[in-house]
N, C-alpha and C positions, 0 to 999 in steps of 0.2 A: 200244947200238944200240936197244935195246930201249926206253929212255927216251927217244928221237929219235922213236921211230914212234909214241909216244905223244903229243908235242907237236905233230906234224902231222896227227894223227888229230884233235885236240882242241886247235886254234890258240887262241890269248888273244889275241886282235884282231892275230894276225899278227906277235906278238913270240916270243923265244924268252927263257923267264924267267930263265936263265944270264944273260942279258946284261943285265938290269935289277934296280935294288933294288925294295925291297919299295916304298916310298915311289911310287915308279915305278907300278909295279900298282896299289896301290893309289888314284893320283888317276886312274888311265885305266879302274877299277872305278868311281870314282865317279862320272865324269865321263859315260861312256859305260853304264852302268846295267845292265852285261851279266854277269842274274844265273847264265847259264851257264857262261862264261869262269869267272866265282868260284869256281863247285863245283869246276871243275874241278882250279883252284889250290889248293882245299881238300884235295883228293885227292891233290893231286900228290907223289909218295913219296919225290922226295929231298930236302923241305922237311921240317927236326924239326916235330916238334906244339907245339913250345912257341912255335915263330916262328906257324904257321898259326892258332890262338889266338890271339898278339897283331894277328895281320896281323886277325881277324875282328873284334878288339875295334877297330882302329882303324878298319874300316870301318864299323863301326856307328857310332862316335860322328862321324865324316864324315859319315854319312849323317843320323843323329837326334839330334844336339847341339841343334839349334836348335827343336824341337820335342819329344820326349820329355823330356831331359835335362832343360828348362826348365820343363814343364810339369809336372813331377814336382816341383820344386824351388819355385814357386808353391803347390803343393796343400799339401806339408809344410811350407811357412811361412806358411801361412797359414790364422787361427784365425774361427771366427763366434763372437761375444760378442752373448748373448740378454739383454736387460735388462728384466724386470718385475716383476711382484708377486706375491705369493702370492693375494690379495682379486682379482686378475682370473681366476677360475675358466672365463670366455667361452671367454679367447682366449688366455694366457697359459700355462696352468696346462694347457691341451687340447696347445700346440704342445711345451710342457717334457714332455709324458708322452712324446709322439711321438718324442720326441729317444732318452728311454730305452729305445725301443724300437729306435734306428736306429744302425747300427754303421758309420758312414762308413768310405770306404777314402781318400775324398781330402781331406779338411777335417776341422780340429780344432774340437771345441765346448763352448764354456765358457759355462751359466748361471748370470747373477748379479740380485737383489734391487736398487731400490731404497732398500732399507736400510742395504744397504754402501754406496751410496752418500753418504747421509747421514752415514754414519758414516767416513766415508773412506779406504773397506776395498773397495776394486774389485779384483778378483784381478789378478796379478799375471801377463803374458801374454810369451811370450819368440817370436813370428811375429812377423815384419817385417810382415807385412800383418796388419789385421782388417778384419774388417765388420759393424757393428752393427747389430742387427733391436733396433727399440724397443718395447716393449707398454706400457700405459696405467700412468700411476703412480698408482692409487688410494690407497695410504697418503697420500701427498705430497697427493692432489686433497682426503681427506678431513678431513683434518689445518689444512690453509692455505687452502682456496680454499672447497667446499662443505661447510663446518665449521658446528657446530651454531652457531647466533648470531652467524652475517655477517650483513653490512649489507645493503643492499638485498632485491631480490627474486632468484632464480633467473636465471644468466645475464647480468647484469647489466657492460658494462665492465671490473669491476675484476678478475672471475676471470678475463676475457682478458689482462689486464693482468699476473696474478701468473701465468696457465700461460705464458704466453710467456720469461716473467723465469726461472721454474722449467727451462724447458727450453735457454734461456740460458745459465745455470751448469752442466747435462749438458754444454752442447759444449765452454763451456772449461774442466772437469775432464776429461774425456775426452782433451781434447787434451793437459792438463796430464802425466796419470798415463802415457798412453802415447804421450811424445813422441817424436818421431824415426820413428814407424812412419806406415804409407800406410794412412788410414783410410776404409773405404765405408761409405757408411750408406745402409741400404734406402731408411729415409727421414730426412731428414738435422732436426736438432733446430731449427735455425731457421727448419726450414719446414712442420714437421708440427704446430702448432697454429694455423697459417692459417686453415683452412679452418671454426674455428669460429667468424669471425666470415661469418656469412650472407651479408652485402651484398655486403662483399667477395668472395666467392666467386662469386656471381652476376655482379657485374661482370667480374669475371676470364673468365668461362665465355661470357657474352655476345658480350664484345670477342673471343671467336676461337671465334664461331659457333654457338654450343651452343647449344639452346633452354633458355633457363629461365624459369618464370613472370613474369608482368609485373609489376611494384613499386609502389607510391604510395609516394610521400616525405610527404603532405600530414600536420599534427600537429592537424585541426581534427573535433573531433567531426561537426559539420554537412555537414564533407565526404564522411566515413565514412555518415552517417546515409543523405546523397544517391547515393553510389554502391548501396549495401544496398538501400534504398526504391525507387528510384526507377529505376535503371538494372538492377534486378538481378543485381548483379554478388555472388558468392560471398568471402568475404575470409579469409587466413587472418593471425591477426597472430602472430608469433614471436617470442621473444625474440633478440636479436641473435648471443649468444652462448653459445649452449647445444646441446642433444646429445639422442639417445635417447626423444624426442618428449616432454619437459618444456617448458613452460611456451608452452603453446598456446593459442590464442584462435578460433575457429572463426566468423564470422558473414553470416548469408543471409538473408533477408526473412523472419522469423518465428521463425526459430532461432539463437540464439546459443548456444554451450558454450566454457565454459574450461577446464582442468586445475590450472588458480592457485584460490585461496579467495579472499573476498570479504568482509571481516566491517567493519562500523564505519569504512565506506570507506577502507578499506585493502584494498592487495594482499597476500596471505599465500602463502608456497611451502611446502608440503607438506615435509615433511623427509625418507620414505622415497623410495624408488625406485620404491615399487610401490604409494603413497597419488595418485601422479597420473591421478586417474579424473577422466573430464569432467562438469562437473555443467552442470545450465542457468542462464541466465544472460540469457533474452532476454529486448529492452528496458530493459537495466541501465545506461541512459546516462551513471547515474557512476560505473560500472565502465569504461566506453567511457573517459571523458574522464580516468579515473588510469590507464589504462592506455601510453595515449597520452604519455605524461611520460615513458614509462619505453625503456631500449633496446632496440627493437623495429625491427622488418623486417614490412610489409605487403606481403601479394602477393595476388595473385588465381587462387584456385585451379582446378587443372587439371580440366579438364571429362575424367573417364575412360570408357576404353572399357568400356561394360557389359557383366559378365561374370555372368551369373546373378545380379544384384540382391545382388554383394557389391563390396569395392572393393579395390585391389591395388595393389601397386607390385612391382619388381621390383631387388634387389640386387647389381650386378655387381660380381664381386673382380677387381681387378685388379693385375697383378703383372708390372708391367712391359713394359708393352704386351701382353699375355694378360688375357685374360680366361679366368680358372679354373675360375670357376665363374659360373652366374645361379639364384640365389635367389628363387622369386616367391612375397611375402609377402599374404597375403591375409583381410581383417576380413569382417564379419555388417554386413549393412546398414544403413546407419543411425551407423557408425563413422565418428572423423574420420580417422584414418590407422589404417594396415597395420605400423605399426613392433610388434615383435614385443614392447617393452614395453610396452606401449599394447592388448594383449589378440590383438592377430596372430598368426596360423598360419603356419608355414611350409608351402608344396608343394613335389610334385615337379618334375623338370624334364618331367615329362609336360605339366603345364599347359601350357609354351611353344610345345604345337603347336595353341593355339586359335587362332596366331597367323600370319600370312603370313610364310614365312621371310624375306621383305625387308624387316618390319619388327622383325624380332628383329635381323638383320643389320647396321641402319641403328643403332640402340641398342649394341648391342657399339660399334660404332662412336666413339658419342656420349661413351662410357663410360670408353672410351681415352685419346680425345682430352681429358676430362675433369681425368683425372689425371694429362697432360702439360702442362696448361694449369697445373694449378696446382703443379707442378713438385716432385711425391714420386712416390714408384715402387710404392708396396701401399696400398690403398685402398678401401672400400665403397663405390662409387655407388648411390646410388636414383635408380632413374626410372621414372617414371609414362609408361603409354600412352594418349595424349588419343581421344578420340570419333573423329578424324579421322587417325587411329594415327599418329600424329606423335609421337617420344622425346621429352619433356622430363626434364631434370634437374632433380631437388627437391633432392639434398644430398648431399655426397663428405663421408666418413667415414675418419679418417686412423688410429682403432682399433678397427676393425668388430669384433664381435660373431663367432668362430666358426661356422659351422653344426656339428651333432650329426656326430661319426664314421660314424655308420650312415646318415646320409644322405649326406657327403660330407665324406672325409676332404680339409679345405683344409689341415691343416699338412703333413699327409706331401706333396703335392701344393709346396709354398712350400721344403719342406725339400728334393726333388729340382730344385727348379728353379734354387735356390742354389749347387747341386752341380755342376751341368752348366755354369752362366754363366761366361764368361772376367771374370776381374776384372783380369786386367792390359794 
């Protein structure tokens, strides 16, 4: 009697549990969501504990099969595979300490060398998923491409031609060693050396809106001579295919400077990283006209907004549609660019409030859409703020450069955001 006045003290939707199986309760627990009735059934004393336990365990997984059980079952199958160099101290070598300092609960993390890869010794991975974060392969770059006694000049074609080829053979070993598994790639190998061909980049950015500096195609000294002279228009000439503010050409009515040498009318490229100083060069019109022969990108440089008689650009990371971080990199007047090789300071992000938030706003923006245009997902944008603060983009960078930990930690920042992403 005593168990009867307790069932109608404490009805389960109106049922009396004698006359149903557990199976019973249990889809009208689920179904109806009534997490009273539960206790109550939990409680209820003339149920053993061993049945109340399973009746609990099958209402959990009723209830969070489809989400916990899964979600848990994705994390522990799946592994992040970091591939770079030891020689990339930037970015590489900053994001691999960060690792060891970081003790995941949901993702496993395996970094490896391209040296195993060469030697074709890539670890051996047992997650059905992975997802590969790629860093710059400096052995491979200095070894084959910007090796002591290549042909041409700096940037030139053919190192587009072999880093493409280079990252070619990552995808289909990658596919090769771990095949059968679902693989992500931050940014995927046959697209993240795109963007070191300039033009194309510009086109790409143009054709969906982006501002980028304006180009001349023309190969004729005289035409060069008459825009500079005559129209005074500022020119910067670029190598086509290059990186890290190498092999520049800079010229305005009275001033010319390059970063290339000049000897016995030839072009010469400096062989360190850190011998590309700009010397002068104006009036050198047969340095104008070999220069002209070679694979180049002429644009006309961005008129910036004056900032105490220095000159600046501004670096945004992007990671995936986020913007992480904005980097405002800034030279001593009289510099041709603000690239941090090239003699550049980094600041804080205090400098970004000289700026009207609508134009910081419109730039994140630009930055974004930047590095959906050219379809990778981690990225260093530069862009310049013109006199009439309008964003332009000067250059998307597909293995930016770290900033210092104590200014701003971006790997831990790239490492949480890995963390949290649904990848399936």
């Amino acid at each position: 009697m005593q168990n009867v006045e307790k069932k109608q003290k404490f009805p389960l939707n109106q049922m009396v549990l004698d006359q149903f199986t557990v199976g019973t309760v249990i889809r009208n627990i689920g179904h109806q969501g009534d997490i009273k009735s539960l206790s109550f059934f939990i409680f209820f004393k003339p149920y053993p504990q061993k049945l109340i336990i399973y009746t609990m365990t099958l209402f959990l997984i009723h209830k969070l099969k489809k989400v916990f059980l899964f979600e848990l079952y994705v994390f522990m199958n799946t592994t992040i595979l970091v591939l770079g160099n030891e020689l990339d101290w930037d970015s590489y070598k900053k994001f691999y300490k960060q690792l060891q300092k970081h003790r995941s609960k949901k993702l496993k993390w395996v970094t490896a060398t391209y040296d195993l890869f060469e030697k074709n010794e890539l670890p051996l991975i047992d997650s059905d998923t992975l997802i590969i974060f790629l860093f710059f392969p400096f052995t491979y770059w200095d070894k084959h491409i910007e090796n002591e006694g290549y042909k041409g000049i700096y940037g030139n074609v053919e190192f587009y031609n072999k880093f493409r080829s280079f990252w070619s053979e990552i995808y289909k070993t990658l596919k090769r060693v771990y095949r059968g598994k679902k693989l992500y790639f931050i940014n995927h190998p046959l697209k993240i050396a795109i963007d070191r061909d300039k033009e194309f980049t510009k086109t790409v950015l143009s054709e969906n809106g982006i501002k980028v500096p304006i180009s001349y195609y023309t190969r004729d000294s005289k035409d060069i001579l008459e825009l500079v002279d005559q129209e005074n228009k500022k020119l910067f000439l670029k190598v086509r295919y290059g990186s890290m503010g190498k092999g520049i050409t800079y010229i305005e009515k009275g001033n010319w400077k390059t970063n290339f040498r000049f000897e016995d009318g030839k072009i010469l490229s400096p062989r360190s990283d850190y011998s590309w100083t700009f010397v002068d060069i104006t009036d050198n019109v047969e340095f104008l006209k070999e220069i002209l022969t070679k694979d180049i990108v002429i644009e006309e440089a961005v008129e910036c907004c004056k900032l105490d008689d220095i000159i600046f650009d501004l670096r945004f990371y992007v990671f995936y549609d986020e913007v992480l971080y904005i980097y405002p990199r800034t030279n001593k007047k009289g510099a041709i660019t603000a690239n941090i090789s090239q003699g550049g300071q980094g600041r804080s992000t205090q400098f970004l409030k000289r700026f009207p938030k609508n134009v910081i706003d419109k730039a994140v923006q630009s930055a974004i859409r930047t590095v959906k245009a050219m379809d990778v997902n981690f990225a260093g944008v530069d862009v310049m703020i013109s006199k009439d603060l309008k964003a332009y983009v000067i250059e998307l960078n597909a293995f930016p450069g770290f900033t210092k930990v104590r200014r701003f930690n971006l790997s831990k920042r790239i490492i949480q955001h890995i963390e949290k992403r649904k990848w399936n």
